[in-house]
Structure formats: C-alpha cells, structure tokens
Phi, psi and omega in degrees: 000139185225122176289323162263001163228080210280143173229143195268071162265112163264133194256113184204181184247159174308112183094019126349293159126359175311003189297340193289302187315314199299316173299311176296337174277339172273341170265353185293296204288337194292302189337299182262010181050077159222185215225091160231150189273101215256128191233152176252101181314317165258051164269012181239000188276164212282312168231158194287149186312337141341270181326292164327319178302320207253238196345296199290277203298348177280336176304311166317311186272004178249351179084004167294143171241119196237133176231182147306307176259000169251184197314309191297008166226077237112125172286065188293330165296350176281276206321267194328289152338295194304302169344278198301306188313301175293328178322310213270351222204314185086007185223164190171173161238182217185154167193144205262177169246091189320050223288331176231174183292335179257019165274305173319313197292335197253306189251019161062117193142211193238147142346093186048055156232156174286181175262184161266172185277137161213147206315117192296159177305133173267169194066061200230136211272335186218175163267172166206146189231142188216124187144203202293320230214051171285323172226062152332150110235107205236172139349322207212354179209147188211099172247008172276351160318308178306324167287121217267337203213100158228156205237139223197137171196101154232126167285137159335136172285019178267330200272337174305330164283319162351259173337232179023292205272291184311315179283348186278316193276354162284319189252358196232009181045032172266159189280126178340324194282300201334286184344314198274305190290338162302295174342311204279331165289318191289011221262007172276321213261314201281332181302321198271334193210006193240287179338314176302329179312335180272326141343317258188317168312181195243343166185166145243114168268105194230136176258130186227134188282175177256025165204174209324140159220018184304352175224075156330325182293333181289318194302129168287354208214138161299080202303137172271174186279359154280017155256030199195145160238223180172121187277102213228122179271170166216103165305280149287097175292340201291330201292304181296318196044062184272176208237069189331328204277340184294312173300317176312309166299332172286315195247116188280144181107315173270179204211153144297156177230346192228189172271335211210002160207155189236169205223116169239176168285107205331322183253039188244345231285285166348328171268295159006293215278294169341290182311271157355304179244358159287332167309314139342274176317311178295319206301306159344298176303313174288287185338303194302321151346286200275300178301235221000312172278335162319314205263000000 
C-alpha cells in the first residue's frame, strides 16, 4: 500500500458485471475532480488472442491446462511491478487490450491485440485497476499488498456463466458450446487464483437473481436487474465506516440480512456502490493530502 500514491482495484472474473463498478468510479473521480490513471486487467495478459489460441492447444497437448486465469497466461511480474512501482512513484506504463473492432478502430490495430506499452499519464492522483487479479496471492506474487482499496464482484455462478457465455457469442462470436468448454476448462485456475481473491477484499458485490437460472447452459436471457438483487458484504467496516441506517433509507427495497451486510435491489447497485465508496475515496485522498504537505 502506498498512502501517497493510492491504488484502487476491483477484482471479478469475466462476465461479472465489473463494468458497473467502473461506471460507479467514473462518477466518483468527475465528482471529486480527480486524474486516475485507468488499467485494463487484460492488458497484463501474456499473449494476444491468436496466440492464445496455439498455447491452449498446444498446452492441451502436453497434458496442461493454460488459462486467463492462472499464472501461465498472465504477466503477474509486469501486474506486481506496476503496483509497487506506482505505490513508490506515482509512475509506471500500460498498454490496452483490444478486445472488439471499435477498440482497433479508435486506438489502431487489429481486434485482440495489444496496443505497445506507454508511460501512464502524469500527475494522475490514483491508480485504479479493473480485471482478474486486483487481489492476488500466489507462492511468487502478493499484488494485494500493494493495494489501498479492493473491491471483489462476483455473481452466483450460474448467473456468471450465464454472462460469460452470452458475452463471448455477442462480442467475440464464439459458439455457446466453445463458450461452455472454455467455463470448464478454466475452472480449476478460477478455484486456485480468481476465488480466494474475495477472502482478501474490502467489499463485495455479489448479484443473484430472483429467478430460475438452474441450468446456465440453457438460458436465452441474461436475468435483468429487476429481476435480481444483490449482496454486499463489508468486510473492513473500519475501512468502509457505512452509516447502514442512512443507506437504508436511501436505497429503497433494501434490507440487512447480516451485521456487516446489505442486500439491494440489482438496480440501486450502481448507486449502493457510490454512496460506499465515494467516501472512501475522499478519505484516501485527504490521507495522500496530508503526507504531501508533510513531506
């Protein structure tokens, strides 16, 4: 953790819903006028998807299973390095990952390829990281030290294959079974490295719908957020301070179900996550304040 160059990460796995969080962090920093220096989790992955493609079958063929989510497809000495780096420095590069044609369109290439690595923007008051691996720990890498703030978003895992599966055949045009034989490959790497990660947050947003999803593989539909709600645990109250009785009254429909968690309505989440963590942020921002002028 570095108090002056604070860094932010939410951590979920593909087709999560972390896209929520992200929408809530973008009204956080216009809010408080603040400059973060914004990382894309698969812009650390090892090889562009091509590539990727070739390594899985040749891994296969080796009797190996190479994933996303475990180490052999992931720059985890880049992700920690960046960490540590900017914690001591405020400084560090980036480089994006192209995931549809009107990302290639806009920042030139080809459709799941990187970009080159470039210097993160200077002067930028925090880092904020969005991907697999905000709160790492393995054997050979601890990138949740580094982190000042983490936030974990996971759906029950029927509606996460759900997503998953729906987002692979809209934006990346694979067929339901790939989609389903990826799920199946990877689910050893997601038990060993993506799961444990929520143990180690700081909150949790986990969304669960209200209505059937017992067989994912099946589903036409993606359950919306009135048909889903959604659970946030808080872990570090000392970190978070939420005013529960404020929220209550603020976000209608919810409820506690726990001391240390609340339960809203799928389409309060996005406000939830404000009300929670803009706070948050200010406090992080004054602390970085105050060492500076110290310093």
């Amino acid at each position: 953790m570095s108090e002056k160059h604070p860094i932010v990460a939410v951590t979920g796995s593909s087709g999560a819903g972390t896209s929520s969080v992200t929408t809530a962090f973008e009204h956080i920093f216009q809010r408080q006028r603040l400059s973060a220096a914004w990382i894309e989790g698969d812009s650390l992955h090892r090889h562009d998807r091509a590539r990727m493609a070739r390594e899985v079958e040749l891994a296969a063929q080796a009797g190996r299973t190479l994933t996303h989510f475990g180490p052999d497809g992931n720059l985890f000495d880049e992700l920690v390095e960046l960490f540590k780096g900017y914690g001591d420095t405020g400084t560090g590069r980036r480089r994006r990952y192209l995931h549809t044609p009107e990302d290639a369109l806009e920042h030139g290439g080809e459709p799941g390829t990187f970009t080159p690595w470039e210097a993160l923007p200077e002067h930028s008051d925090l880092l904020f990281y969005e991907g697999l691996h905000g709160g790492l720990v393995t054997a050979d890498h601890n990138v949740a030290r580094h982190v000042d703030l983490l936030i974990g978003v996971v759906p029950i895992i029927n509606l996460e294959w759900i997503q998953k599966i729906h987002r692979d055949r809209a934006v990346r045009g694979y067929s339901a079974e790939t989609a389903t034989q990826m799920i199946l490959r990877r689910m050893p790497d997601y038990v060993h490295y993506i799961c444990p990660q929520f143990s180690r947050t700081d909150i949790n947003f986990q969304r669960i719908p209200t209505i059937d999803t017992s067989n994912p593989f099946t589903a036409s539909e993606i359950p919306t957020n009135d048909e889903s709600m959604v659970v946030i645990q808080i872990a570090n109250l000392q970190k978070l301070k939420p005013d529960f009785r404020a929220l209550l009254e603020m976000l209608q429909g919810s409820f506690m179900s726990r001391p240390d968690t609340l339960v809203v309505p799928a389409g309060k989440n996005v406000f939830a996550m404000e009300l929670l963590l803009a706070p948050a942020i200010g406090r992080l921002m004054e602390r970085r304040n105050q060492i500076r002028a110290e310093r």
